[in-house]
ROLUMGU-523160 format. One line per 4 residues: number of its first residue (from 1); their letters; for each residue x, y, z of C-alpha. Coordinates in steps of 0.2 Angstrom, whole numbers, plus 2048, in hexadecimal, padded with zeros to 3 digits. Example, Ala and Ser with C-alpha at 12.3 -4.5 7.8 and 13.67 -1.06 7.14 Angstrom:
<recs>
1	AS	83E/7EA/827 ~ 844/7FB/824 $
</recs>
This chain:
<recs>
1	XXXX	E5E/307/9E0 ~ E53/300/9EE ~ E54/2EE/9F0 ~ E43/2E1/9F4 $
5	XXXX	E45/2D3/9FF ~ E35/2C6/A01 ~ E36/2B6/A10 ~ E33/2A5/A09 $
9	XXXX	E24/29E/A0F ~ E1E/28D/A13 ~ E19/281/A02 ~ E09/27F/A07 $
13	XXXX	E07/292/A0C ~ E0E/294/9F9 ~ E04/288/9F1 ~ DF4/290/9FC $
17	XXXX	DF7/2A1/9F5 ~ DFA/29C/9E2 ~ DE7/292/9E1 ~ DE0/2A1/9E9 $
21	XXXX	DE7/2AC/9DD ~ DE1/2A2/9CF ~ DD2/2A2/9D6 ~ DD1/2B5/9D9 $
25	XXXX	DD6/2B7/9C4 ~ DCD/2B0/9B7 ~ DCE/2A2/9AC ~ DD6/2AD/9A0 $
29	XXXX	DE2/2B2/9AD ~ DD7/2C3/9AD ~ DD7/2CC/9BD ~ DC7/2CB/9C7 $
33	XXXX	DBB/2D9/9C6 ~ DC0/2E6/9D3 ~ DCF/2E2/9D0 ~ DDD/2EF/9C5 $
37	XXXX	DE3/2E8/9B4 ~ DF8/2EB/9B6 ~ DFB/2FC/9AD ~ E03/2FA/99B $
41	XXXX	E11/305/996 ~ E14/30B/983 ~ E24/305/983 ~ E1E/2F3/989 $
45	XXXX	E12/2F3/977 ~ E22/2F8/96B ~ E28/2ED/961 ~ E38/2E3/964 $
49	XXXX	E48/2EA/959 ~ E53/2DC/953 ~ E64/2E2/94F ~ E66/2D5/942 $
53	XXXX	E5A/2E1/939 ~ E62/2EF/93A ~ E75/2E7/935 ~ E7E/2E1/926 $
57	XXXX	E8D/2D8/92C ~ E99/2CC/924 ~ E94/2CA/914 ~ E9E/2C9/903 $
61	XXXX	E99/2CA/8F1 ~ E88/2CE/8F5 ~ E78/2DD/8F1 ~ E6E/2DF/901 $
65	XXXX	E64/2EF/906 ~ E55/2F6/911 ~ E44/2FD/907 ~ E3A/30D/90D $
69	XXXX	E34/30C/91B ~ E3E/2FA/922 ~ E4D/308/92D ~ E42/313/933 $
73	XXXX	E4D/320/93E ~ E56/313/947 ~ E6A/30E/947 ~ E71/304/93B $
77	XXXX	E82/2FB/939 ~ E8C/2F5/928 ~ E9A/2EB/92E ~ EA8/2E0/926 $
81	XXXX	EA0/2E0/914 ~ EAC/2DB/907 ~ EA5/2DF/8F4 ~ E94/2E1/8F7 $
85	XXXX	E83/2EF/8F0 ~ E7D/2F7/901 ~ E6D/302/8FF ~ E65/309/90E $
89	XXXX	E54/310/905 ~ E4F/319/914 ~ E53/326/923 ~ E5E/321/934 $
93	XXXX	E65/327/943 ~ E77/323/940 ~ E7F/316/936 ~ E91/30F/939 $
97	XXXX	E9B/305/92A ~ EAC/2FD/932 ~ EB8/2F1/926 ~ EAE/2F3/917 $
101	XXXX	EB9/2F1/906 ~ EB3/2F3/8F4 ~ EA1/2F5/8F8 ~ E93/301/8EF $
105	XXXX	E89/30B/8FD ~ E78/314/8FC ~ E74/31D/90B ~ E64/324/90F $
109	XXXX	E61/336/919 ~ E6B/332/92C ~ E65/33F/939 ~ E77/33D/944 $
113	XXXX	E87/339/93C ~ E8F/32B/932 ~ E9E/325/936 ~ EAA/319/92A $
117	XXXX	EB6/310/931 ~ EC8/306/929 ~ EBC/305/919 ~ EC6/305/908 $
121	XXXX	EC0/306/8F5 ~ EAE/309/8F9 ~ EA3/313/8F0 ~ E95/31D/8F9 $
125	XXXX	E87/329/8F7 ~ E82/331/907 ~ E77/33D/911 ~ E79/342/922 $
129	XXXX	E7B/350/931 ~ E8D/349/933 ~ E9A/341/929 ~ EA9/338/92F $
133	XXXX	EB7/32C/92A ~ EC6/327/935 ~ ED2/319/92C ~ ECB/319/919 $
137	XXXX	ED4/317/90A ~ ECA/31C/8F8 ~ EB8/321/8FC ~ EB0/328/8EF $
141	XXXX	EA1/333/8F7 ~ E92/33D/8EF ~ E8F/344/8FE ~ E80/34F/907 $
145	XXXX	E88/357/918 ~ E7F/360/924 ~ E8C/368/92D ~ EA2/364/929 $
149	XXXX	EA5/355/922 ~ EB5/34E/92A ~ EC3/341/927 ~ ECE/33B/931 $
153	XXXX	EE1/32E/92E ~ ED6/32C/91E ~ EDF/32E/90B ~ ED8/32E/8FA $
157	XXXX	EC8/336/8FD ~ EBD/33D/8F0 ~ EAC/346/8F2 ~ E9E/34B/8E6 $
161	XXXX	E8D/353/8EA ~ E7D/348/8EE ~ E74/344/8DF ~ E65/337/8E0 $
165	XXXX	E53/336/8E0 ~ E45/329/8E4 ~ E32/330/8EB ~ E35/32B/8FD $
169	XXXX	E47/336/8FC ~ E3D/345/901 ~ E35/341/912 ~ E43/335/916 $
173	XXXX	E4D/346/917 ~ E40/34E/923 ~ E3F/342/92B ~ E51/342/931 $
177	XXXX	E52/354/931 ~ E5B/35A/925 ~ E59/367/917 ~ E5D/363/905 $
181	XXXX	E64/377/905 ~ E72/371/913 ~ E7F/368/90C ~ E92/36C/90D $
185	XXXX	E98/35C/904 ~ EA9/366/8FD ~ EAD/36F/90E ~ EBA/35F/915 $
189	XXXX	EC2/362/924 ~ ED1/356/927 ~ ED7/352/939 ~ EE6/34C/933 $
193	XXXX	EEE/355/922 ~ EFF/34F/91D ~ F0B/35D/916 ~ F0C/35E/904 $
197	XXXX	EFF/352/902 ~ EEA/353/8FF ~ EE1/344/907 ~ ED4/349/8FE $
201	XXXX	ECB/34F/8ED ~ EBB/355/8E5 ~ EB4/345/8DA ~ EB5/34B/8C4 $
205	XXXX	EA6/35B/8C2 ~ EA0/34F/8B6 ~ E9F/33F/8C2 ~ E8E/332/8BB $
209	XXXX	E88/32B/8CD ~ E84/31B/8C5 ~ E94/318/8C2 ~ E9A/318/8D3 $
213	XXXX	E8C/310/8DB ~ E81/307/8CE ~ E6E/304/8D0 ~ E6A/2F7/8DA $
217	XXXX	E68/2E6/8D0 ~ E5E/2DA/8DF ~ E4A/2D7/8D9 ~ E46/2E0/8EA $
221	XXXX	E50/2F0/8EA ~ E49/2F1/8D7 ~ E39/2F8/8DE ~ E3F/308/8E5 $
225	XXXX	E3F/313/8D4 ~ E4F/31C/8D5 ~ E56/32B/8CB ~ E66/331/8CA $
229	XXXX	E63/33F/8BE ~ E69/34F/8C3 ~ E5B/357/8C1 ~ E50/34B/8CA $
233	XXXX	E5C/34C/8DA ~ E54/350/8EC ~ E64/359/8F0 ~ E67/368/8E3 $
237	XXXX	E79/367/8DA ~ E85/372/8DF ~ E97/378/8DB ~ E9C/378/8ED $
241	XXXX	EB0/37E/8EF ~ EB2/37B/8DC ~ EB9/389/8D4 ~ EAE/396/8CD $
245	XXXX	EAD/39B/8BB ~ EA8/3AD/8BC ~ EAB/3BB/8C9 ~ E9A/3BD/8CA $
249	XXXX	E8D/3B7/8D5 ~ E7C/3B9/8DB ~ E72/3B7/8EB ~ E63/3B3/8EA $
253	XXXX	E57/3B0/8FD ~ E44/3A7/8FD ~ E3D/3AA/90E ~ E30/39C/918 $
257	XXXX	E21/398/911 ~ E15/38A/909 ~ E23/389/8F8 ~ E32/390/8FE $
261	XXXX	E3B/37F/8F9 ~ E2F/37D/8E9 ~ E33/391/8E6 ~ E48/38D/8E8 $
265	XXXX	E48/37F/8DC ~ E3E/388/8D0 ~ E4A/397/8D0 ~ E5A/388/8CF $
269	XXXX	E53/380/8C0 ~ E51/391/8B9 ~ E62/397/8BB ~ E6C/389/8B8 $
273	XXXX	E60/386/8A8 ~ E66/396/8A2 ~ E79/391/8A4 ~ E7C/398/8B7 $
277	XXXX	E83/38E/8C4 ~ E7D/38A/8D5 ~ E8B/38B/8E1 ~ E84/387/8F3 $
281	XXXX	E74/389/8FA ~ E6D/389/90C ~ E5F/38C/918 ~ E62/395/929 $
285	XXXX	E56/39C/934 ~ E5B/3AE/936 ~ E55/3BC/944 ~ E54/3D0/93F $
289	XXXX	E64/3D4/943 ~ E6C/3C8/938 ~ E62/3CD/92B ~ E66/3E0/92E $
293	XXXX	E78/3D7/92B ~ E75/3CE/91B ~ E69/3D8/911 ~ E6F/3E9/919 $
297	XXXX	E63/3F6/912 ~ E56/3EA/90A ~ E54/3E2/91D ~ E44/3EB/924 $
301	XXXX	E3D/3E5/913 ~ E40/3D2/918 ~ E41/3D2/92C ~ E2F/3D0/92E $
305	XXXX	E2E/3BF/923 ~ E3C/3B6/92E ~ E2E/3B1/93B ~ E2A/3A5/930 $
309	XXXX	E38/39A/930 ~ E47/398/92A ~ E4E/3A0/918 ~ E57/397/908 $
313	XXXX	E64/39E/900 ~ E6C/39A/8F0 ~ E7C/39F/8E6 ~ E7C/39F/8D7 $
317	XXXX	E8C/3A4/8CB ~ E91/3A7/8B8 ~ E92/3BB/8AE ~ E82/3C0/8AF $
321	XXXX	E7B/3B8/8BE ~ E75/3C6/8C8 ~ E69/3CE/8BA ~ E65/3BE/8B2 $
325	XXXX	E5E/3B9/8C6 ~ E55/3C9/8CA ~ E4D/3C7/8B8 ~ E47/3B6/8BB $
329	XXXX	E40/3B9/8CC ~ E37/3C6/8C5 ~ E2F/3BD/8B8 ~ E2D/3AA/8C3 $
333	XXXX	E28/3B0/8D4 ~ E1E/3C2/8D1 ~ E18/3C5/8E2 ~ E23/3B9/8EF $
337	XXXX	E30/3C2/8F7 ~ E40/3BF/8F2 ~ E52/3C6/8F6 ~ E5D/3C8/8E7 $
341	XXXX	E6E/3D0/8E7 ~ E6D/3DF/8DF ~ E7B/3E4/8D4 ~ E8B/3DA/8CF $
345	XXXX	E94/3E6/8DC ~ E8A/3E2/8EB ~ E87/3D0/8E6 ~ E99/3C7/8EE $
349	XXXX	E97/3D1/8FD ~ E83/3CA/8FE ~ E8A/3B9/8FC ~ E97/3BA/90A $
353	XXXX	E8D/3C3/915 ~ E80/3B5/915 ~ E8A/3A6/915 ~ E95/3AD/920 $
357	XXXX	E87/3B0/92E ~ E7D/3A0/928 ~ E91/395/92B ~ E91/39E/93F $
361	XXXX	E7D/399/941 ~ E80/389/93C ~ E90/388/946 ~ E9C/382/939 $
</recs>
């Protein structure tokens, strides 16, 4: 780092030069013509971020949140709250929640990880890239996970799949980068298991997210129009790890183009309308010579469309599954080029192929 020096001058030389600056610059203290303006920088213009903003700290028996809108992509930290409603109605970079007890949490889309800390008796919904507790004691988490959600010298765990809605939900998730066909809420890792002990659990099938984390009750937060209707949810409702109730299961791929979302939650509703359950879904880009792996024979039929973007995939499971898909596809989306398992027999190896592949693409 270079160093400046300057040499004191005389007063009178001092006060000689200021009144001739002042006389060289305008009234408004403009710089004479001729003369350059200073250059102004983009980062001089942003606004100034108070952390106060961006922190709930210390507070007891209270319901405080952030609308649409008020985060904005930035950090956010919930610290020593003791019975409190937290709602962050919007996306972040990270958020941190150290020495919270018996608090209800809302967490909006994070793009990086969150990351609870010697919190106990809280009840949470989350989304994120990365999930992780060290020192908690009964969390109770319907979760949306990017990648491995991990726990760590934390008991009593519980975890359900995302379920909520509100209109902003949808770009708040894009926004921070995530896919709503990317979530691996029921794959825990534990660093530190105890022998002949489970630190942690799945929350009842039949779990009612308001009854875990209620709607929020302030004037303010009133204004954001939640759902929490499964069938309204951003994140669709899957079985995860639970245990299957048939042996049959069906593949089912959408490749990248204008509806490819709107496509894949047509066929969910359809499927699971008729009965069938959605076991895991997820969207992976994928090059030729995965597909050649995954779709085997069919591949040259589907390698030219993965150009496009990335592919969504969807499991779905129940007697019945594999005809019931192929009919439905065939009926919904005549014309849109759709990979479907195709026999009962080649339908579990269609299903470990892909997730198999799409687990190492992802890294998991």
């Amino acid at each position: 780092m270079g160093c400046f020096f300057s040499k004191r001058r005389k007063a009178a030389q001092g006060g000689q030069q200021q009144q001739q600056q002042q006389q060289a610059a305008g009234a408004d203290g403009e710089p004479a013509s001729g003369e350059e303006k200073a250059p102004q920088y983009s980062w001089d213009q942003r606004a100034k971020i108070d952390p106060k903003d961006y922190t709930f700290s210390g507070l007891k028996d209270e319901t405080v949140g952030r609308l649409p809108g008020k985060v904005a992509g930035q950090q956010f930290i919930i610290q020593d709250c003791e019975n409190c409603s937290i709602y962050i109605f919007d996306h972040s970079a990270t958020i941190t929640i150290d020495d919270c007890v018996n608090c209800q949490i809302f967490l909006g889309p994070i793009k990086g990880s969150v990351f609870f800390r010697d919190c106990k008796d809280c009840k949470c919904i989350v989304a994120c890239q990365q999930f992780r507790t060290r020192d908690c004691r009964k969390l109770e988490v319907f979760l949306c996970c990017a990648t491995q959600p991990i726990i760590e010298s934390s008991t009593g765990m519980k975890f359900g799949c995302f379920q909520y809605y509100y209109p902003e939900l949808a770009l708040q998730f894009k926004d921070a980068g995530l896919s709503i066909f990317n979530n691996t809420w029921s794959n825990i890792h534990d660093f530190t298991p105890v022998s002949g002990e489970n630190n942690w659990g799945l929350l009842p099938e039949n779990a009612v997210v308001q009854d875990y984390v209620p709607l929020p009750s302030s004037e303010e937060l009133k204004a954001v129009r939640i759902s929490t209707d499964a069938m309204r949810s951003i994140i669709p409702i899957t079985r995860g790890r639970r245990q299957k109730s048939s042996e049959e299961s069906c593949l089912a791929v959408f490749f990248a183009g204008d509806y490819t979302t709107a496509n894949a939650r047509k066929l969910i509703d359809e499927m699971t309308g008729k009965g069938f359950q959605l076991v895991q879904t997820k969207e992976v880009p994928m090059k030729a010579e995965d597909a050649q792996r995954v779709f085997r024979q069919c591949a040259s039929e589907f390698i030219p469309l993965l150009e496009k973007g990335p592919v969504v995939a969807l499991e779905f499971n129940g007697d019945g599954a594999v005809e019931a898909c192929q009919s439905t596809v065939n009926d919904v989306f005549n014309g849109t080029k759709v990979f479907v398992s195709e026999s009962k027999a080649s339908a579990s190896q269609d299903v470990d192929n892909f997730y198999n592949f799409a687990e190492m693409q992802m890294g998991m």
